[in-house]
N, C-alpha and C positions, 0 to 999 in steps of 0.2 A: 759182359759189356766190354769192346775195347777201347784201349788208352785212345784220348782224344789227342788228334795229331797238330792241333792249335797251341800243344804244350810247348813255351819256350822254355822252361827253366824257375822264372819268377813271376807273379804275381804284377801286376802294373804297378801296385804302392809298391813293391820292392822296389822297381827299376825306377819310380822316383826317388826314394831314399838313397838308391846310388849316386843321386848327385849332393850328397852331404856328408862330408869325414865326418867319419862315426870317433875316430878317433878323437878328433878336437873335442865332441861332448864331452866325450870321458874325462879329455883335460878341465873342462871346464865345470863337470861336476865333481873332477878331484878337488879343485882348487878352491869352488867354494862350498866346499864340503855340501852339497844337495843332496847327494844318496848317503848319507851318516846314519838315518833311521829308516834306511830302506834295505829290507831284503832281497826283494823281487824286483819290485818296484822302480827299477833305476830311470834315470832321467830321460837315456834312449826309451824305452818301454812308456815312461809318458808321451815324448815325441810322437810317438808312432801311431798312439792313440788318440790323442788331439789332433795331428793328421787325419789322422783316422774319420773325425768325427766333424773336421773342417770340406774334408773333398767328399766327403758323403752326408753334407749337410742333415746331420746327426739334430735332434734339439732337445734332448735331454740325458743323460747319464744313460739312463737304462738302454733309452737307445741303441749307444754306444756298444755298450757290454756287452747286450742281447745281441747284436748285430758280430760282433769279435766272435762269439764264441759261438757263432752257427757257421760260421768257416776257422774254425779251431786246427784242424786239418791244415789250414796254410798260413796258420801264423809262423810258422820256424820259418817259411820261406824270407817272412819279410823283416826277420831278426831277434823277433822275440818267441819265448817261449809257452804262453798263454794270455789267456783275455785275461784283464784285470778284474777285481769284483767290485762292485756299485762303489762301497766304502770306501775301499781301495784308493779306486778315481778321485773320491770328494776329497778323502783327506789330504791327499797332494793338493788337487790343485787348491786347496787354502794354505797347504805347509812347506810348498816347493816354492821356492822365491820365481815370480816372472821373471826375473833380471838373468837368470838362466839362459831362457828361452829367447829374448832380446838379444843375447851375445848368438845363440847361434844364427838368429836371424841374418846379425852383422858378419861372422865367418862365413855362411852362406853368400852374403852379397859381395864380400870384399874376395872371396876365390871365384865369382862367374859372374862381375860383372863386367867384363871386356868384352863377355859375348850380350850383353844386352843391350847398347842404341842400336838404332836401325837408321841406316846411313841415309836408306832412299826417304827420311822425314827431314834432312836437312836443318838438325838444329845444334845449336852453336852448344857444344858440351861446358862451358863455362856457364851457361845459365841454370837456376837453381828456382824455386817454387816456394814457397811456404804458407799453408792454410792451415783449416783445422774444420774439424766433421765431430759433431756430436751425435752420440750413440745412446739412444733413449732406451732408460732401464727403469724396472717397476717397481724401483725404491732406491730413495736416497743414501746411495752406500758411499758417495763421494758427497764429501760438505764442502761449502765457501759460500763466504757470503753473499746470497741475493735478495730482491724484495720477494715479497710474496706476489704470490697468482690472487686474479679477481678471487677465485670462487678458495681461496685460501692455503689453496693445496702446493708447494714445489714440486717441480719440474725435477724428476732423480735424470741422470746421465752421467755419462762421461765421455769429455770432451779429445779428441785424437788429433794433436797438433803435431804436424809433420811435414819435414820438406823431403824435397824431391831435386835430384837430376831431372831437367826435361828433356837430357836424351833417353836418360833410361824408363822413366815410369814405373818405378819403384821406387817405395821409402827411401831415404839416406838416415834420416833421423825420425823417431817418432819419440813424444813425449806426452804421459796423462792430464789431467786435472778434469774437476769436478767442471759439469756442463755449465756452469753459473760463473765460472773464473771468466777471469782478464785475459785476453789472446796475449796481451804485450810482455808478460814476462819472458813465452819464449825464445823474443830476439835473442833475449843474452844468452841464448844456450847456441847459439849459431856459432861458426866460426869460420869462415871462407879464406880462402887464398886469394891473394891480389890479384885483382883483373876480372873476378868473377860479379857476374850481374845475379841480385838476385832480387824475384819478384813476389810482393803480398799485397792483400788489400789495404783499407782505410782502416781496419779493424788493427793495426799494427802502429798506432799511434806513439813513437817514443824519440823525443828527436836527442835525448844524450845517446840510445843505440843508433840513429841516424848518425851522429860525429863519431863514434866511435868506426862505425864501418867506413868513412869517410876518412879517416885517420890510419885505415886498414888498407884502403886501396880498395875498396869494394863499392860495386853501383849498387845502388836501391834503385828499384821505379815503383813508387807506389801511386794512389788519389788522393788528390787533395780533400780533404775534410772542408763542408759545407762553411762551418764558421771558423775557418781558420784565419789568422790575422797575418799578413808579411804585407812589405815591403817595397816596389816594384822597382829595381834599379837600371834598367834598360831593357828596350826589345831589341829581338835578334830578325832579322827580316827571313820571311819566310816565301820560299821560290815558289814558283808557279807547278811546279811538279808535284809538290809538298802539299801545296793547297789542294790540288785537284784529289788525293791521296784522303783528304778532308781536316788537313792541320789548318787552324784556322789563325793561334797568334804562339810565341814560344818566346818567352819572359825570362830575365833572369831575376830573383828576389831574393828576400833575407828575410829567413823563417827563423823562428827559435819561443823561447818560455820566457816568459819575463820576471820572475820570480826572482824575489833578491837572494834566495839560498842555491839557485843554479841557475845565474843568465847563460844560456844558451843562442848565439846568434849563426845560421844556418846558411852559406851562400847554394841554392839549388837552382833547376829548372824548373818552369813551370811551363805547362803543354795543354794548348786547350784542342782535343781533339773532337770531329764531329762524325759520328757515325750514323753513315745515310742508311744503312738495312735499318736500324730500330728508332732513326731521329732524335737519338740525346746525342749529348754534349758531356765531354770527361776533360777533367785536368788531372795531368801527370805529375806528380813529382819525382825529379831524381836528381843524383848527383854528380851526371858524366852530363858535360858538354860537351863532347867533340862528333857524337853520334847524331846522323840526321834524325829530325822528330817522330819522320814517320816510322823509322828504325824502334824509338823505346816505344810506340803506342803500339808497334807489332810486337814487341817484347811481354807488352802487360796482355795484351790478346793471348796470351802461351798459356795464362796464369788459369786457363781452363782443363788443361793438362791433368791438372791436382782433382778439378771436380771430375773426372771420367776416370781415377782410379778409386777416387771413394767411392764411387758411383759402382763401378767392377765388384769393389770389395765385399760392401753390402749385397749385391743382388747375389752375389756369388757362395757367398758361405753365410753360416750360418751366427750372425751376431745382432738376432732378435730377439732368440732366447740361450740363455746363459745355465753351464752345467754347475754353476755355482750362485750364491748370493752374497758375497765377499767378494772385498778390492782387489785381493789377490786372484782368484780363480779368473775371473771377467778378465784383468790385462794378459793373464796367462793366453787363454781362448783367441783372446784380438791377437797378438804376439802370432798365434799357430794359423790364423788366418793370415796373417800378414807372409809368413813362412810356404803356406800351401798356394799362395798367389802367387811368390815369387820362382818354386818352381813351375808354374804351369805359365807364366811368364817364359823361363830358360826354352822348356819344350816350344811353348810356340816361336819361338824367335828364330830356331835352328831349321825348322819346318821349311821341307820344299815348297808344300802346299798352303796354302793360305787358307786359316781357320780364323773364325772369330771366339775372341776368349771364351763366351759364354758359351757354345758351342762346345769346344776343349775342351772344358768345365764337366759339362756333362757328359759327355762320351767318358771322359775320366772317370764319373761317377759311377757310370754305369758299368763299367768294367774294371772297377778299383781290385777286385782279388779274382780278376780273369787269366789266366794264363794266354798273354795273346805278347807277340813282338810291340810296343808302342809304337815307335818309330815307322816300322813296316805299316803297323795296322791307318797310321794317323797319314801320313806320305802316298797312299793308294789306299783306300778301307774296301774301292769297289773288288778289289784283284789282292786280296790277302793270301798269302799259298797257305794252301792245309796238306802240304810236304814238310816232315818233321827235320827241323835241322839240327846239326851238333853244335853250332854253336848261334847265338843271335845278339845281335848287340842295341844301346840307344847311343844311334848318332849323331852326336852333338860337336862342333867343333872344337876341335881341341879336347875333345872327351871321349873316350871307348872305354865301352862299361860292358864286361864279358857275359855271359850268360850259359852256364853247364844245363843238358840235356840230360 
């Protein structure tokens, strides 16, 4: 049989791996000692296999294993030296800290993300996102307090609160809790630079994080909550442009708690916008006045940004079923989903051609331990040469990542 002349060099999952210092892991499973009772097993060699079992929407351990080690043959290609076995797998991911795997996420995004907005969406790189996506699991491995279900049962999950750049569309931050928690604790883990706008829903209800960001130099635009109580201390007249636009009145009030252990008194905006596609009615709150109104109700309109990368996330990898039944395995899993999104994110950004993610996704999948050029194959797939070269590369800006024959 002869060599297939579609040989670049490496495997697809190799030439994704090449956009991650392998080095930095190492730093970072020196530092917090994560490989200490690992022989084989190192922190790369988990990477690879979470990877692994994220872009080949793997949904069980065995899966995994079985799948590694029927192309065993091109595992040295893509860094390691064999498939791990079943046990192997479990006991990392219950005894390898996620917070690992969370740092490389953030070394990953903080070395390429210059190449991720896309200039032709026109969005103000100061603006920031913050929701949260519960992730339903078949038992309660995260606790917090909630009531009970009619038929008596709880709701197990966990809940993925996280902001975003909305130029980039990718995480900036992600943080756990149990699907039955409070969204408000996560304000106080934010921390913005002055001048930046950032956007959440009514579900973010805390108005000392409100003065605090206001003390910060940072806009909020949220919604007004149905029964909330202020103030109305003048209206702002609202132009005839503005109107047609569907602003209907734009208020300044004094919001705050009234409680004698933290009077809070709030000077914000209030925006009553009316949207003709679905015929409601929104009030805005925020705390820049100098921005016209139809300006923040296009700001809170972005705040769907966040639902079409949950939306990505879920349909895209596999976090239905979990290779673990520990708090620990589960955030590991999300962690390497969040990881294998963000490079097939990098890839489609650089693309001449225009793919859609889901799309990407799968041709990835489908050729995750193919010996084919990415770049080449994904840029023309109809006109792939099957002339063997010496050297191939994935062309990414500001990136050339070699390839030996």
């Amino acid at each position: 049989m002869g060599k297939s002349t579609f040989f670049t060099g490496q495997p697809v999952l190799a030439q994704l791996l090449q956009l991650i210092d392998r080095n930095s892991i190492r730093s970072l499973a020196r530092a917090g000692q994560h490989d200490r009772y690992y022989k084989h097993f190192d922190t790369f060699t988990h990477l690879v296999t979470m990877l692994y079992c994220a872009l080949n929407k793997c949904t069980s351990s065995r899966e995994v294993v079985s799948g590694m080690k029927a192309c065993h043959h091109k595992l040295k290609h893509v860094g390691i030296s064999k498939a791990p076995g079943k046990s192997t797998l479990c006991d990392a991911n219950m005894n390898r800290s996620f917070e690992v795997f969370a740092r490389i996420y953030d070394k990953l995004y903080q070395r390429h993300k210059q190449l991720l907005p896309d200039s032709r969406l026109k969005i103000d790189p100061r603006l920031f996102i913050a929701d949260a996506s519960t992730i339903t699991l078949f038992q309660q491995i995260l606790k917090a307090p909630s009531p009970g279900k009619i038929n008596g049962k709880r709701k197990g999950g966990i809940k993925v609160h996280t902001l975003i750049n909305a130029a980039d569309d990718v995480p900036l931050k992600i943080s756990f809790t149990a699907a039955s928690a409070n969204d408000m604790p996560f304000l106080k883990e934010i921390h913005l630079a002055a001048g930046s706008f950032i956007v959440f829903d009514k579900g973010y209800v805390d108005y000392s994080e409100y003065e605090r960001m206001s003390n910060e130099g940072v806009f909020f635009i949220t919604r007004q909550k149905k029964d909330a109580r202020y103030a109305a201390t003048h209206a702002n007249q609202v132009s005839s442009e503005s109107q047609a636009l569907g602003i209907q009145e734009d208020r300044c009030v004094i919001q705050g708690t009234r409680t004698q252990q933290e009077k809070i008194k709030l000077h914000v905006r209030l925006i009553t916008f009316f949207d003709k596609e679905t015929g409601r009615a929104f009030e805005f709150l925020t705390n820049n006045f100098s921005l016209p109104p139809e300006c923040i109700a296009d700001m809170y309109k972005k705040r769907w940004l966040i639902e079409i990368l949950f939306k990505r996330v879920k349909q895209n990898f596999p976090l239905k079923y979990f290779l673990g039944d520990n708090e620990n395995a589960i955030k590991i899993q999300i962690w390497c989903a969040f990881i294998a999104d963000l490079l097939i994110k990098l890839v489609q950004v650089q693309l001449k051609r225009k793919w859609a993610f889901s799309n990407l996704s799968s041709i990835i999948r489908l050729h995750l331990m193919s010996y084919i050029s990415l770049s080449d194959f994904l840029n023309n797939p109809e006109k792939l040469s099957v002339q063997p070269r010496k050297t191939n590369q994935l062309k990414l800006q500001g990136l050339e990542i070699g390839f030996k024959t």
